[in-house]
N, C-alpha and C positions, 0 to 999 in steps of 0.2 A: 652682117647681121647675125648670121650664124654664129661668127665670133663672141659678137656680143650677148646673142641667146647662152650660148655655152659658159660664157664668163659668169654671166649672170645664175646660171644654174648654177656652177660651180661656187658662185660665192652664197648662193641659197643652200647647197649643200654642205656647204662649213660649217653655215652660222646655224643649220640644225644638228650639224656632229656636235658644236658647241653646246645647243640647249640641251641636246641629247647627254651631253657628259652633267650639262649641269644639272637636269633631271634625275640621272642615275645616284649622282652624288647628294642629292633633298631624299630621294628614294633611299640613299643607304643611312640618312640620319633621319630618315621618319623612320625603319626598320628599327634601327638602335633607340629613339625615342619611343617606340611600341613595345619595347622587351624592357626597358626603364621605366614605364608605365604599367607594364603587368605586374614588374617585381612589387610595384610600388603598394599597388592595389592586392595583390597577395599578401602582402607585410599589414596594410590597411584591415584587410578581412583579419587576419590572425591578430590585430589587437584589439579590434570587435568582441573578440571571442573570448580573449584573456579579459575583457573588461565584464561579458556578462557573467564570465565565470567570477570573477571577486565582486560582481555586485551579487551573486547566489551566497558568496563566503560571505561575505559581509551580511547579509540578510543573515544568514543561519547565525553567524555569533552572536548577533542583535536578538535575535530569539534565544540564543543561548544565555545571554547575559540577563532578559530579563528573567527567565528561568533560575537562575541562580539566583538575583534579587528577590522573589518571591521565595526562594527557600532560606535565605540568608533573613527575609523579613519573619515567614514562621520559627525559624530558629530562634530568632532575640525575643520572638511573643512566648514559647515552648520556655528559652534560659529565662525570664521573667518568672514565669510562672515558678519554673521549678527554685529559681531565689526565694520566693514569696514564701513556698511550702518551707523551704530549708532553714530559712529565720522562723517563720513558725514553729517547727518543730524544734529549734535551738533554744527559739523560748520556749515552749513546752518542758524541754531538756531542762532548762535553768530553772525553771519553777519546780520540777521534780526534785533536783538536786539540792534546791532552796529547801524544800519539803523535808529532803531524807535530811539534810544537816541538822534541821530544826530538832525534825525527831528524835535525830542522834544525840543528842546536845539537851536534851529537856532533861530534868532532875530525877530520876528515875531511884526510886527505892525497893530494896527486897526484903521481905521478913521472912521469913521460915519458921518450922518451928506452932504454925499455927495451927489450930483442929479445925477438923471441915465438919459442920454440921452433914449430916445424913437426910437423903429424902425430901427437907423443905431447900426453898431455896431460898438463901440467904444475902442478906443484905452487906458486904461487902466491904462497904465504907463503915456501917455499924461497927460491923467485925472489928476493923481496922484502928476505929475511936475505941474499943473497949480494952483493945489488945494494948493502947498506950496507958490507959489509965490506971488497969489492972498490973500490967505486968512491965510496962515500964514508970509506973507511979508517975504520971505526967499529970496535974491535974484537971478536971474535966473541964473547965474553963478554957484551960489553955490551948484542948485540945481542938472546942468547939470553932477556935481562933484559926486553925490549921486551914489550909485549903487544899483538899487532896482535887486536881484535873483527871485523874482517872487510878481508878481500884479495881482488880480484876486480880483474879486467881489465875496460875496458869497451869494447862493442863501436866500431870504427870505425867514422863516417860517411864518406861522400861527400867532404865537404867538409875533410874533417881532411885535412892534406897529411903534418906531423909524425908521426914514431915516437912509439911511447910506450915 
């Protein structure tokens, strides 16, 4: 009986040296499971991180971009405008220049040679019908037929020695 007490022990002590190794050995792969699990969830937390930081960049571009929309929008309102004024003023300009051409360009005559009445003020275009009929013998008929757009003496300079 002893025998079989002791057998018996010794075979109860095996088959716990057994669970015993096979314990140590679930114990060294939960260990290495626990440090595969930490790496895991440290790598997990840091793309946490990197994710709220580009959701921050993303927000700021998104803000930046409509920022620039709004300025890109007053610009096109601003170049409108200043189109609108720069055709105006082109036409402006082309009407000017219409103007000076015309002016340049109309029949312009000079007499000299004419007496200024003194003191009254005189009648210009008279002057100018009597100066034909007199002194260029045109006769009065022909000259009444004339159509003077503007008569006007011009002032003398300095430098003019001649009558007009």
């Amino acid at each position: 009986m002893t025998q079989d007490l002791g057998a018996k022990a010794d075979l109860i002590l095996s088959s716990l040296e057994a669970v015993n190794s096979k314990l140590e050995s679930i114990n060294a792969v939960v260990v290495s499971l626990e440090k595969k699990l930490s790496k895991v969830q440290a790598r997990v937390e840091m793309l946490e991180q990197d994710q709220a930081k580009l959701k921050d960049a993303i927000r700021d571009m998104h803000d930046g971009l409509q920022a620039l929309n709004t300025i890109v929008e007053t610009s096109k309102t601003a170049g409108d405008r200043v189109k609108n004024y720069c055709n105006n003023k082109y036409k402006d300009l082309q009407d000017q220049l219409l103007y000076a051409e015309v002016y340049q360009r109309r029949e312009n005559l000079r007499f000299y040679s004419i007496e200024e009445k003194t003191g009254a003020k005189e009648d210009t275009n008279s002057v100018l019908q009597e100066f034909f009929v007199q002194v260029l013998e045109i006769h009065p008929e022909e000259v009444q037929k004339i159509e003077f757009q503007r008569v006007h003496r011009e002032k003398q300079t300095k430098t003019e020695t001649r009558e007009r």
